[in-house]
VODREN-27072 format. One record per residue: residue number from 1; residue in one letter; x, y, z of N, C-alpha, C, O in turn. Coordinates in pm, whole numbers, plus 50000, padded with zeros to 5 digits. Each point is the difference from the previous one (the first is absolute). Layout:
BEGIN
NUM|A|X|Y|Z|X|Y|Z|X|Y|Z|X|Y|Z
...
***
This chain:
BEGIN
1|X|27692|77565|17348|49882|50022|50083|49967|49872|50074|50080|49951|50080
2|X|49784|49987|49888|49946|49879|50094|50061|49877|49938|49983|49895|50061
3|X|50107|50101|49797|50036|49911|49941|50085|49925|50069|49985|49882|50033
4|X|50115|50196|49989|50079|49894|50091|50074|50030|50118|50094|50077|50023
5|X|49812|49809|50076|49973|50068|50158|50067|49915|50069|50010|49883|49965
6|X|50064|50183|50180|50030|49882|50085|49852|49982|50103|49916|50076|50048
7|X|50103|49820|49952|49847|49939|50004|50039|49965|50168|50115|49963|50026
8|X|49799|50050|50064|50008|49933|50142|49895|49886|50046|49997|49937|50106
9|X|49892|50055|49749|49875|49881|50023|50042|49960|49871|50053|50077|49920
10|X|49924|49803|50057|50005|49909|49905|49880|49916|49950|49997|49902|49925
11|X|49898|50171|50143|49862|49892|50006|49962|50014|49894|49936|49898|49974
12|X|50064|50204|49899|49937|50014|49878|50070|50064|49947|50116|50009|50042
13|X|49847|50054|49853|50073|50059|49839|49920|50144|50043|49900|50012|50070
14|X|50175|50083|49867|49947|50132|49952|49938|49972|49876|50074|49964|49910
15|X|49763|50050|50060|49952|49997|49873|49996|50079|49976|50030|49987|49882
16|X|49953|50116|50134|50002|50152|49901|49906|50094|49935|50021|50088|49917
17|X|49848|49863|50151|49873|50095|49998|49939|50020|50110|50042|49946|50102
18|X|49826|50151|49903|49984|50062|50133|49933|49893|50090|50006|49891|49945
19|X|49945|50105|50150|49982|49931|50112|50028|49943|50130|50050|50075|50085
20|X|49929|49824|49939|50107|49945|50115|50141|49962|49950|50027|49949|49891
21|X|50073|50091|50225|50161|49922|49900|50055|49976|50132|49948|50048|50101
22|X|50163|49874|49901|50081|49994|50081|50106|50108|50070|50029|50080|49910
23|X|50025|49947|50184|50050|50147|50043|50142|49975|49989|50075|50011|50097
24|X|49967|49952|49777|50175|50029|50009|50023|50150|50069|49916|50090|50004
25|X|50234|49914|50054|50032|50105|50112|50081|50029|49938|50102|49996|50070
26|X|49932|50049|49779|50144|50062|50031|50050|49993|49788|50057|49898|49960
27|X|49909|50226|49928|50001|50009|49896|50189|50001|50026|50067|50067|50079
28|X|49981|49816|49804|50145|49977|49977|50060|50073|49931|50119|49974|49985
29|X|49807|50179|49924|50057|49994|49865|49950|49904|49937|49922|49908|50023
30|X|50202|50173|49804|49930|49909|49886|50113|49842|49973|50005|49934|49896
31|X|50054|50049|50203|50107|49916|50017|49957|49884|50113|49988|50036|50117
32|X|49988|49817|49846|49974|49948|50094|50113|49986|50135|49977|49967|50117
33|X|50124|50063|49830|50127|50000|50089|50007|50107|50086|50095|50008|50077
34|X|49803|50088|49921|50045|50069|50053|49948|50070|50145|49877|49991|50004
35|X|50161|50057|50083|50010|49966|50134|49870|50066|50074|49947|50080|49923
36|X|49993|49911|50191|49872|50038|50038|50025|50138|50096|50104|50013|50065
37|X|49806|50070|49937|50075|50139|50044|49827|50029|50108|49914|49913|50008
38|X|50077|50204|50048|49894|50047|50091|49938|50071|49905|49907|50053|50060
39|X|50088|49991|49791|49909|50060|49962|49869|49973|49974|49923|50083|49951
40|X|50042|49790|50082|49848|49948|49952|49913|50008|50111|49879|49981|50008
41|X|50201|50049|50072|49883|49939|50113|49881|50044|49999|49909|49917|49992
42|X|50060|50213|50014|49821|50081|49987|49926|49894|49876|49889|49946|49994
43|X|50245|50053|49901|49896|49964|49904|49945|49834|50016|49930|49946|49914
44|X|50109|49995|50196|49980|49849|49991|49901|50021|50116|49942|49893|50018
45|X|50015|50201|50069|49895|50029|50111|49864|49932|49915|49905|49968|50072
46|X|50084|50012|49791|49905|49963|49930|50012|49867|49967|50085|49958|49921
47|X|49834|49976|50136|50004|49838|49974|49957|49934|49904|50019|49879|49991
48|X|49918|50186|49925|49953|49999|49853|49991|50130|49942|49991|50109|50056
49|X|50015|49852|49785|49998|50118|49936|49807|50103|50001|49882|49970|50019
50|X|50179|50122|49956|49806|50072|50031|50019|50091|49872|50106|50030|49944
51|X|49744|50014|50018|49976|50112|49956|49993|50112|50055|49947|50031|50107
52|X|50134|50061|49783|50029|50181|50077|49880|50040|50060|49908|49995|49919
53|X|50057|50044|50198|49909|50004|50084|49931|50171|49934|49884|50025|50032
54|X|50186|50069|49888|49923|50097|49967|50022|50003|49826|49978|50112|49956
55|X|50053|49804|49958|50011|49996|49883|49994|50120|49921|49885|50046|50000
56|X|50209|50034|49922|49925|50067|49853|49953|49948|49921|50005|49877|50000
57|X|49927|50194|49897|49922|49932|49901|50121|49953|49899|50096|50070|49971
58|X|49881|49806|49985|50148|49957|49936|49952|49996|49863|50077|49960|49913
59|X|49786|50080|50052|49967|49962|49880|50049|50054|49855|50011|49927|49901
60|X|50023|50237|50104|50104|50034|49930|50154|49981|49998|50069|50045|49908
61|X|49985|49884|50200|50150|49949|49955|50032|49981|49883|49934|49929|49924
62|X|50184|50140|50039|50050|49928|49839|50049|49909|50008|50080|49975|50090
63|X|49884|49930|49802|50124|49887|49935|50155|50048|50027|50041|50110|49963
64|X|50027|49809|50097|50152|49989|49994|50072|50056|49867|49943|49955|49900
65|X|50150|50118|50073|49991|50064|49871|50120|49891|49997|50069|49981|50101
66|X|49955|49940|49766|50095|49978|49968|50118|50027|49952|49971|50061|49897
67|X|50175|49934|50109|50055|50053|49978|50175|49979|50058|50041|49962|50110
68|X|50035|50081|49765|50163|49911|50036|50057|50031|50164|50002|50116|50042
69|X|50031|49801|50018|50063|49980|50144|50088|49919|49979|49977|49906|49924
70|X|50174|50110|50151|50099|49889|50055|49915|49911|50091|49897|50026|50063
71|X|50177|49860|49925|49985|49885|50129|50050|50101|50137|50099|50072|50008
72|X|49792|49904|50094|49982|49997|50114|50139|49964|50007|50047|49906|49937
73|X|50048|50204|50177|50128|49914|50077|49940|49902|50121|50064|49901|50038
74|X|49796|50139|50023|49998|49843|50123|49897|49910|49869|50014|50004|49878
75|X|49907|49939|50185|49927|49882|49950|49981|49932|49920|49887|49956|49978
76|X|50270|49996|49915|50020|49967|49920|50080|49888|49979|50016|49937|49896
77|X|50035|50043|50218|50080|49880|50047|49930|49880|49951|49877|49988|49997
78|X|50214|49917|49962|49970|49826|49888|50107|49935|50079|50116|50024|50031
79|X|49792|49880|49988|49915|50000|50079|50013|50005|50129|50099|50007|50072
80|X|49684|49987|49970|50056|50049|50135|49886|49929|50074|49895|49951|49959
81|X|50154|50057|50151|49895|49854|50106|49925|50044|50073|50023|50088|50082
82|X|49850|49843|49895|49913|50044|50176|49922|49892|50051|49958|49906|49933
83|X|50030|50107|50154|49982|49873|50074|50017|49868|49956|49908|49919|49985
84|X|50245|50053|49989|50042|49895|49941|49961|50005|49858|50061|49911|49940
85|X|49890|50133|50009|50001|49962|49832|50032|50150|49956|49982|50114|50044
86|X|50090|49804|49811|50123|50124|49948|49880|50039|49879|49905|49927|49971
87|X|50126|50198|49973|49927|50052|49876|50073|50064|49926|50103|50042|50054
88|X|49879|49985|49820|50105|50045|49904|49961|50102|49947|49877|50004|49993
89|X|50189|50106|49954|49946|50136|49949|50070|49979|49874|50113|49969|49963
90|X|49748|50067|49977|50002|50040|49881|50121|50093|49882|50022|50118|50025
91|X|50033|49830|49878|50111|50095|49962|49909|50128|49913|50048|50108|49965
92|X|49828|49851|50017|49933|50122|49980|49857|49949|49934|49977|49895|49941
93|X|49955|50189|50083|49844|49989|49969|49924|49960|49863|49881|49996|49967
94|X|50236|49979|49970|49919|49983|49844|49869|49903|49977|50022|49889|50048
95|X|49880|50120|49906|49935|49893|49961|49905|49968|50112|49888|49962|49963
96|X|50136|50047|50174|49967|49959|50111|49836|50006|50018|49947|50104|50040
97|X|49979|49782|49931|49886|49997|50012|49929|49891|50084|50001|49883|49960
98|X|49934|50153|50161|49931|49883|50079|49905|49998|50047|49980|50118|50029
99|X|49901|49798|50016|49882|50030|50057|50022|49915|50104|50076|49904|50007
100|X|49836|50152|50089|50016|49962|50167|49912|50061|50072|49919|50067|49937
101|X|50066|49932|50231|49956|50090|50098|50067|50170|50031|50121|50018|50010
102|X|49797|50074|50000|50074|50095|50037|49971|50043|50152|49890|50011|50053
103|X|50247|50014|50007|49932|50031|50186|50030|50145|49977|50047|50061|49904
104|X|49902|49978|50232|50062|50177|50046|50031|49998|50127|49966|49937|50100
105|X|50125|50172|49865|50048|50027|50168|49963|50167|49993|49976|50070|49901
106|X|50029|49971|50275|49919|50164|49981|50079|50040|50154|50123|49999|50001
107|X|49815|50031|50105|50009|50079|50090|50165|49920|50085|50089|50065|50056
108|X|49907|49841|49932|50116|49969|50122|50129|50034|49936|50103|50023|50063
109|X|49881|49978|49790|50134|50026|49919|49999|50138|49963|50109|50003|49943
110|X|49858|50082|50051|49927|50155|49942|50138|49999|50064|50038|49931|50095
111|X|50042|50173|49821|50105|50074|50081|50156|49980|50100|50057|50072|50082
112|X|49975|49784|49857|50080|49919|50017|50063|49959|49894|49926|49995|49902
113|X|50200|49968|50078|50087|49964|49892|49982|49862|49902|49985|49883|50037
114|X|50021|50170|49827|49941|49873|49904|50142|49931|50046|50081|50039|50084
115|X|49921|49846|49830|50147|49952|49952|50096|50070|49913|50122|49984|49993
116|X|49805|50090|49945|50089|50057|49903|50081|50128|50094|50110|50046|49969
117|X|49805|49999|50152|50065|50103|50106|49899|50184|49962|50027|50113|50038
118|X|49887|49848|49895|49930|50099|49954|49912|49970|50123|50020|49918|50089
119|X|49822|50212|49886|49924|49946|50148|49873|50000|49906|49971|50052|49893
120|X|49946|49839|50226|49914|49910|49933|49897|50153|50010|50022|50076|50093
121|X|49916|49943|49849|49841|50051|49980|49872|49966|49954|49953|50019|49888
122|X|49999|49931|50205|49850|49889|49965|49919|50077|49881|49943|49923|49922
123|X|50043|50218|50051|49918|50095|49937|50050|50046|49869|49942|50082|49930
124|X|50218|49836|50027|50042|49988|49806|49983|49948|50006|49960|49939|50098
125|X|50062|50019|49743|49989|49837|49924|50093|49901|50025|50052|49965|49894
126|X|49995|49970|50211|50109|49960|49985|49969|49792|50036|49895|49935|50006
127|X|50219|50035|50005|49954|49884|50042|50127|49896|50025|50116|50015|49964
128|X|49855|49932|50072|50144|49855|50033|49993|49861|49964|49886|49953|49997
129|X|50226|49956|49968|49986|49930|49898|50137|49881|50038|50096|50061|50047
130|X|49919|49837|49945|50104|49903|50063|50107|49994|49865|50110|49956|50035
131|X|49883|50080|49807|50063|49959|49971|50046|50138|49847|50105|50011|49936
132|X|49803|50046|50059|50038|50114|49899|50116|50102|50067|50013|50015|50122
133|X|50072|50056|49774|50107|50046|50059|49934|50166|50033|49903|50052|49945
134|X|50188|50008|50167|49923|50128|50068|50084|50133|49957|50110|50047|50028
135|X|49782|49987|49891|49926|50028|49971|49934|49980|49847|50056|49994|49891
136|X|49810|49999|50142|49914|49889|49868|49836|50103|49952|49936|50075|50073
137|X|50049|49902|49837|49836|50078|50018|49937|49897|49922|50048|49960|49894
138|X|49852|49999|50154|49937|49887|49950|49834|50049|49999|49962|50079|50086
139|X|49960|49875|49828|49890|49945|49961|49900|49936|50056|49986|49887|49954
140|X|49923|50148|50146|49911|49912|50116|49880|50008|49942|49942|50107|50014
141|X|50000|49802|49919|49849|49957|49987|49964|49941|50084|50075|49912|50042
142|X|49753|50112|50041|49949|49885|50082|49914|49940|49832|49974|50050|49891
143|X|50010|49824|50173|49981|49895|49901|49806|49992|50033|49916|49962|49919
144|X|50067|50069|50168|49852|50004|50088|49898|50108|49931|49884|49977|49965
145|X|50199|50168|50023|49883|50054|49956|50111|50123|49902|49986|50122|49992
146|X|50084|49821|49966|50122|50049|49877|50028|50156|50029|49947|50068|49912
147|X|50116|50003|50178|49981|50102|50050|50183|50006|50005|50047|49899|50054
148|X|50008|50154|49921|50143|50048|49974|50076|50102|50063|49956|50113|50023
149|X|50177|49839|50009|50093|50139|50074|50107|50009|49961|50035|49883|49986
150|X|50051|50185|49984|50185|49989|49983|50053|50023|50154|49975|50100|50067
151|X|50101|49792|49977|50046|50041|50125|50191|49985|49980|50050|49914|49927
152|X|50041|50197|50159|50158|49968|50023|50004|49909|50112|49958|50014|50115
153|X|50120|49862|49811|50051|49925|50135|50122|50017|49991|50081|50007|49908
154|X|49925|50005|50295|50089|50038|50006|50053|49912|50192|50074|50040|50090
155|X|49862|49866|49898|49977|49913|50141|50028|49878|49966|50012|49957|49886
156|X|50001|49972|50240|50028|49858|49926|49864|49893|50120|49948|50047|50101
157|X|50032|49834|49852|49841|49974|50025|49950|49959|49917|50045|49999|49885
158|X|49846|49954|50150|49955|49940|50107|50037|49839|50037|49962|49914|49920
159|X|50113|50045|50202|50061|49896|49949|49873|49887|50071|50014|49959|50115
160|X|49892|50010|49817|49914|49935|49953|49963|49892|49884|49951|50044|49896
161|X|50066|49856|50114|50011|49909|49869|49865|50066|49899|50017|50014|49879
162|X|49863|50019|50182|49866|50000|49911|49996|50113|49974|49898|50032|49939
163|X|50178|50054|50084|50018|50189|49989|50106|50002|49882|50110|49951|49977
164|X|49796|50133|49960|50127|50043|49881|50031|50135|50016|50107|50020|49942
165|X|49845|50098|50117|50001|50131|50010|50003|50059|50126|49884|49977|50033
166|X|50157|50072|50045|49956|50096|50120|49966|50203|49947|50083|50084|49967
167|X|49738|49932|50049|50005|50138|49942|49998|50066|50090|49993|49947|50111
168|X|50013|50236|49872|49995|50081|50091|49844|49970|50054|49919|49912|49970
169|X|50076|50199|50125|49797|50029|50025|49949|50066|49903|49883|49976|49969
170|X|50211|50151|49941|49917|50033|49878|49981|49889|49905|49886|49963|49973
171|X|50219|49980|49973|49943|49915|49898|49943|49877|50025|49966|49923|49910
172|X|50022|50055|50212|49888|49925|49990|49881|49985|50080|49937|49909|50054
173|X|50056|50243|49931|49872|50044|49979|49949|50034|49857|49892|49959|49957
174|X|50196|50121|49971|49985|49981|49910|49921|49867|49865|49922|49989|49906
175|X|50165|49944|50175|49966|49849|49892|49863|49926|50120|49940|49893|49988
176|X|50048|50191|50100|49832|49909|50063|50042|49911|50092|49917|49912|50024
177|X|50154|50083|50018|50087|49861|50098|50039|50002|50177|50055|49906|50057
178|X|49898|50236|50015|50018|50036|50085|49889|49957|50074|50037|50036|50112
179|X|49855|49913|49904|49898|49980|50070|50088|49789|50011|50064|49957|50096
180|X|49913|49986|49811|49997|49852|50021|50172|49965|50030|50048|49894|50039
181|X|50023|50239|49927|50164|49931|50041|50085|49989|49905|50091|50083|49988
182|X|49894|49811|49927|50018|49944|49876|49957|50034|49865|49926|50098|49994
183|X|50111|49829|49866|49914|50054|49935|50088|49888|49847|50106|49938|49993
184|X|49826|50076|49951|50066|49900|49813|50064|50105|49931|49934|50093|49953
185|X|50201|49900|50035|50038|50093|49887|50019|49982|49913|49922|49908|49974
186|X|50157|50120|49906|50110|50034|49965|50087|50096|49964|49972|50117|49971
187|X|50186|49808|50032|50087|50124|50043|50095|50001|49847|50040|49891|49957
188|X|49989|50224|49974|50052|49953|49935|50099|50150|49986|49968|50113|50038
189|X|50166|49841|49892|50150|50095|50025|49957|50110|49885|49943|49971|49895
190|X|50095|50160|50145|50008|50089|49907|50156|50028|49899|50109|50004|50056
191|X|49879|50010|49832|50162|50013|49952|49969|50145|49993|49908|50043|49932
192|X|50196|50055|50161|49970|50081|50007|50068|50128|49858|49984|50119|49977
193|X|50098|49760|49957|50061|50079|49891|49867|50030|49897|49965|50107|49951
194|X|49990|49792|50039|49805|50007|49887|49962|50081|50062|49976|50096|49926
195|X|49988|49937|50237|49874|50052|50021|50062|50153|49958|49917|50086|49968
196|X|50217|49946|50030|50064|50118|50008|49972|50083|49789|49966|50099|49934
197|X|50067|49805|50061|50020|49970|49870|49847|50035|49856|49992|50052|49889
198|X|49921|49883|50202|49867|50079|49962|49939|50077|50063|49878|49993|50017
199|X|50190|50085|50024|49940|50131|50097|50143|50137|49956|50028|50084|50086
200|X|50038|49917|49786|50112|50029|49970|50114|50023|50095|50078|50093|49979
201|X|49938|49827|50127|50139|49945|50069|49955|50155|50119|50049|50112|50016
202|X|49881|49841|50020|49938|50102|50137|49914|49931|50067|49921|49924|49944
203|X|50083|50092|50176|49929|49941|50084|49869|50029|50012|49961|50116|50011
204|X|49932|49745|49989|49850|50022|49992|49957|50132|50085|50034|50021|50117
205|X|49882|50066|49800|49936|50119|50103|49881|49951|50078|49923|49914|49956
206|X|50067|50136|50143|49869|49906|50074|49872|50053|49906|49965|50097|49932
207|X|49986|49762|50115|49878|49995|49888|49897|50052|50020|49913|49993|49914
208|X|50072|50054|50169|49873|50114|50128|49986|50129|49925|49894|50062|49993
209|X|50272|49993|49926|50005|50111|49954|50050|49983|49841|50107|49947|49970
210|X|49790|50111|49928|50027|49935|49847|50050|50174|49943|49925|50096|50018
211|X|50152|49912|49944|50024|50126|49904|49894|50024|49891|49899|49936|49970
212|X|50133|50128|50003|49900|50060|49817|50061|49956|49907|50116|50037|49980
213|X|49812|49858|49928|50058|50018|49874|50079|49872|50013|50051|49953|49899
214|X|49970|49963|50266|50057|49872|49996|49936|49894|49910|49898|49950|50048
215|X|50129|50019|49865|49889|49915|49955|50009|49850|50039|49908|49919|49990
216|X|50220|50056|50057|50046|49818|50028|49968|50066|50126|50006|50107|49938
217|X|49971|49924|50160|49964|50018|50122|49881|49869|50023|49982|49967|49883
218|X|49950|49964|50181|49900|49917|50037|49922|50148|50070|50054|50098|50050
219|X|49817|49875|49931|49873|50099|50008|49875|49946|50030|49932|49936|49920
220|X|50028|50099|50234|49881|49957|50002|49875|50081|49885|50024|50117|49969
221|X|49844|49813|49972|49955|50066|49931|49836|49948|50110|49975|49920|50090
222|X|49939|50202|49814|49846|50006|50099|49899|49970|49883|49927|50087|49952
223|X|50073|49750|49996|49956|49928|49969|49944|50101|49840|49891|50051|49973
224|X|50211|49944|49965|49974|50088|49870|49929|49877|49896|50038|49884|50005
225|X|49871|50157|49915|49973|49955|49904|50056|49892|49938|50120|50015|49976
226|X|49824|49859|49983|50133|49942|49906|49874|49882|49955|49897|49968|50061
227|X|50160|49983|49805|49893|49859|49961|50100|49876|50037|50122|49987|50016
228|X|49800|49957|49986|50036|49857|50108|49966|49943|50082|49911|50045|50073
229|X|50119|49888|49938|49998|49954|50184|50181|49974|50098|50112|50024|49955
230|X|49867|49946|50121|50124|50015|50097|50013|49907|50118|49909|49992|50083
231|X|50201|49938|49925|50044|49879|50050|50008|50111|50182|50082|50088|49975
232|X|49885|49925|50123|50043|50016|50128|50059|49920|50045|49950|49888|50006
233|X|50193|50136|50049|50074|49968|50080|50003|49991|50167|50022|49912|50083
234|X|49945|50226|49918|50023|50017|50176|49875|50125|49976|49943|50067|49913
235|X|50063|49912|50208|49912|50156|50048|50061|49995|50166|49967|49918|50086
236|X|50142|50208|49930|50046|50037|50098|50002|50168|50079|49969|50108|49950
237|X|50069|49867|50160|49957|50107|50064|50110|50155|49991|49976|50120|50000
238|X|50137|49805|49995|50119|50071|49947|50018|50018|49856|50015|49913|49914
239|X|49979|50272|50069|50019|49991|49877|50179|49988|49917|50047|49988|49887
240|X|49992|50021|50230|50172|49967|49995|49987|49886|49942|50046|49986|49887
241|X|49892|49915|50177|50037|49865|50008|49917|49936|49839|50047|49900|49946
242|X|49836|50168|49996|49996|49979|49889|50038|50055|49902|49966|49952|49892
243|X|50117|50168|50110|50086|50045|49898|50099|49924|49980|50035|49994|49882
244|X|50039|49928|50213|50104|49905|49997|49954|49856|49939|50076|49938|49926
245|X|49847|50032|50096|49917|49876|49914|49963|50022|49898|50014|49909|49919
246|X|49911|50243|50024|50009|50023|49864|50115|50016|49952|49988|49982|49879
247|X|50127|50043|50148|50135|49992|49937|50077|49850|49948|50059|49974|49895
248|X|49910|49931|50239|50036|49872|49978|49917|49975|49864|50025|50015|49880
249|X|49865|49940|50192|49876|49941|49879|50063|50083|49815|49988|49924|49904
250|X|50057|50181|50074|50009|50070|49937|50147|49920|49905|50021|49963|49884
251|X|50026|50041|50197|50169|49909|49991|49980|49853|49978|50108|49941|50000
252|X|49805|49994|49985|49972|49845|50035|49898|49980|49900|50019|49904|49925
253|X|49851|50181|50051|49913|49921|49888|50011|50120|49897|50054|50108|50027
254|X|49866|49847|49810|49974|50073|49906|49856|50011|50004|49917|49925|49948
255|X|50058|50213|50144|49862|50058|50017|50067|50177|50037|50116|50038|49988
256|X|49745|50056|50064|50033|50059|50024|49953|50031|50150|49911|49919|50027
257|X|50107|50143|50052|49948|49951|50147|49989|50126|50068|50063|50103|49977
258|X|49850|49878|50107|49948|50166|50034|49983|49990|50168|50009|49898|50068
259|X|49966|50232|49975|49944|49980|50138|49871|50105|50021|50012|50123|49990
260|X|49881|49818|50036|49910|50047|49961|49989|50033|50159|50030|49901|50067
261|X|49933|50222|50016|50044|50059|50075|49808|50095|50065|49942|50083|49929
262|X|50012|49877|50188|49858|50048|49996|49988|49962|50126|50041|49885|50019
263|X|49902|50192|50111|49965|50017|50101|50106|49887|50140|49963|49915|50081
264|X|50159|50138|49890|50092|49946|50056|50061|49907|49978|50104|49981|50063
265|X|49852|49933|49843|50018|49837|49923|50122|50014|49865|50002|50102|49932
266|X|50059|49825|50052|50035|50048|49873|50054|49863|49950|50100|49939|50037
267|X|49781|50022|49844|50013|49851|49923|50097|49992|49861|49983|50067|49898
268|X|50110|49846|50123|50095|49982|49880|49966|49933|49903|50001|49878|50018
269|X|49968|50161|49879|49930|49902|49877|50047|50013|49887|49998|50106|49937
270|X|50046|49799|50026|50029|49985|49850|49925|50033|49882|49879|49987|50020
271|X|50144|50043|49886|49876|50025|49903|49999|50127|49950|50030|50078|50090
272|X|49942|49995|49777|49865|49902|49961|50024|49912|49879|50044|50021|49887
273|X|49916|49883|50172|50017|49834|49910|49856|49957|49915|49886|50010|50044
274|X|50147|49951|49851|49873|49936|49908|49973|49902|50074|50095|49932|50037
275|X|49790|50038|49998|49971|49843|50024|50030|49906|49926|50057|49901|50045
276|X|49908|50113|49813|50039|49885|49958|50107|49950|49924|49990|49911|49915
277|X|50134|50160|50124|50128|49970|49928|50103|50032|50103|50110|49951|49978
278|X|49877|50127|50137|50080|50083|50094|50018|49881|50117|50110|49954|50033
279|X|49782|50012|50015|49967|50005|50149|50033|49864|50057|50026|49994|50120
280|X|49975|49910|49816|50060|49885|49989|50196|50012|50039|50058|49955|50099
281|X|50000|50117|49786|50161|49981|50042|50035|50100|50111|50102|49991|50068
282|X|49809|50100|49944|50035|50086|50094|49983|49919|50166|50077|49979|50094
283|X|49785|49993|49875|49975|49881|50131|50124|49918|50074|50029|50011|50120
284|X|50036|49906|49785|50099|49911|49967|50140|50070|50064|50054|49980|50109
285|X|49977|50094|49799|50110|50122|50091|49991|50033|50116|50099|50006|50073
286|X|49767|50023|49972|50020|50030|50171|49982|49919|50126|50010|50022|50121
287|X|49949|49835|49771|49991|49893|50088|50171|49953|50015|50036|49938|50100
288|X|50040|50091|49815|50163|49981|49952|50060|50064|50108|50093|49950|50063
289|X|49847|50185|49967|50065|50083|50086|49958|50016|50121|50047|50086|50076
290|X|49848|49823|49958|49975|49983|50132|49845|50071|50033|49977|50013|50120
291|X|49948|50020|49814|49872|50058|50026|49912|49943|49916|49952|50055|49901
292|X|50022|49814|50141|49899|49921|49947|49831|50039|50068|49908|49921|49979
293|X|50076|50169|50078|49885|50007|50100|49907|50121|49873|49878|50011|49992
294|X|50217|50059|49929|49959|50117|49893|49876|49963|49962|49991|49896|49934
295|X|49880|50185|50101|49873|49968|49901|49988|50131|49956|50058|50105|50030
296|X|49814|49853|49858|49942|50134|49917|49895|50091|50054|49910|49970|50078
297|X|50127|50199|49844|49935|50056|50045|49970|50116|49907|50097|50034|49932
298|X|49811|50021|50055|49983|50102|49901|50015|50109|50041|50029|50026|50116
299|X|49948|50079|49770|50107|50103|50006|49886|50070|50137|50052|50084|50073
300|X|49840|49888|49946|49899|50064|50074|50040|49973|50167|49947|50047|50101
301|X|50162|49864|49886|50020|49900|50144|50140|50086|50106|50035|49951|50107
***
């Protein structure tokens, strides 16, 4: 796709979220070698990237389902160069955990070829990435207001030193990041043999739709009864997006974690915890895992 372009201005870098950008003329493929053709032209009539001028509501999008794929035959090449500096791909995603900026790209790329040779769609989960191998499903927390997505990368990008991510327009909208550009993440690799593996070697069902009788399913609940009190995490607008954070959180501390779900809002909270023996290591754990912002709240809250 925009990864690697023959370029006819040299005055700046492609950063890789929406706004003003520079007007490269001419998508190379997922091969920097490879040769410049007439198919871009409409799409470079745009001198910066924009938002879809009539948007759907993206707020129910699902999470990227994870799940076994071959390596991409294009965008996999080790290494490979763009604008003079070489980058190396990954022999595979294990472990892969980083925090950084996340950009987006949306309307000028909608409908044009990733690197991998698939076509971009601003409205999945998807996203692009300079060094994970293609295809990847990774783990996107914003770090700002802890709000979560699973996105497939399957692009290569953003070649930006302070960018660690390039997302679609759904997910990042999703994660809150579409108004300022940017946004704090982190990104971290899914092993997709585990995620398969506790879900009995089938691919996650979207989480929008729970069977009967699922009981490991994640479940929003409407603030049932309970003694305690309760650590809040997030309170988000997507209830996608906090079923997926109650799953993490779920995988990461020893609590039990809920989504308490009430006039469009739906708050992820841990609990219910004793005060005075609980609330302390639990605290501790989610400051471990990145949600140090968690205060208390009762079951009335």
């Amino acid at each position: 796709m925009r990864r690697f372009l023959v370029i006819l201005s040299l005055a700046s870098l492609l950063v890789g979220c929406a706004g003003p950008r520079p007007a490269p003329v001419q998508s190379a493929g997922s091969d920097a070698s490879a040769s410049a053709s007439s198919q871009g032209g409409e799409r470079y009539a745009l001198t910066g990237d924009a938002y879809p001028e009539d948007p759907p509501d993206v707020a129910q999008v699902p999470d990227a389902v994870p799940q076994r794929e071959p390596r991409s035959r294009g965008g996999n090449k080790s290494p490979y160069e763009v604008w003079g500096k070489r980058y190396e791909v990954m022999a595979d995603a294990s472990g892969y955990r980083r925090e950084g900026r996340a950009s987006w790209y949306g309307e000028k790329f909608h409908g044009y070829a990733t690197s991998n040779g698939e076509i971009y769609d601003m409205y999945k989960m998807s996203a692009a990435h300079r060094s994970l191998p293609l295809p990847s499903f990774v783990r996107v927390t914003s770090l700002d207001n802890g709000r979560s997505t699973i996105v497939r990368v399957n692009d290569r990008g953003p070649f930006h030193s302070e960018r660690e991510i390039d997302l679609s327009y759904a997910a990042a909208a999703r994660l809150g990041i579409l108004e300022q550009g940017t946004g704090r993440v982190r990104v971290e690799a899914i092993d997709v043999e585990r995620w398969l593996a506790r879900r009995g070697g089938e691919p996650e069902p979207d989480p929008t739709v729970t069977e009967a009788g699922d009981s490991d399913a994640p479940q929003a609940v409407r603030d049932e009864p309970a003694e305690g009190v309760f650590l809040q995490v997030a309170a988000l607008g997507s209830e996608d997006g906090a079923l997926a954070l109650q799953a993490k959180l779920e995988a990461e501390i020893a609590g039990s974690v809920r989504v308490a779900s009430a006039e469009g809002l739906h708050r992820v909270q841990v609990g219910p915890l004793d005060p005075a023996g609980q609330l302390d290591p639990v605290r501790e754990q989610l400051r471990r895992a990145g949600f140090a912002q968690a205060f208390i709240v009762d079951d009335a809250d």
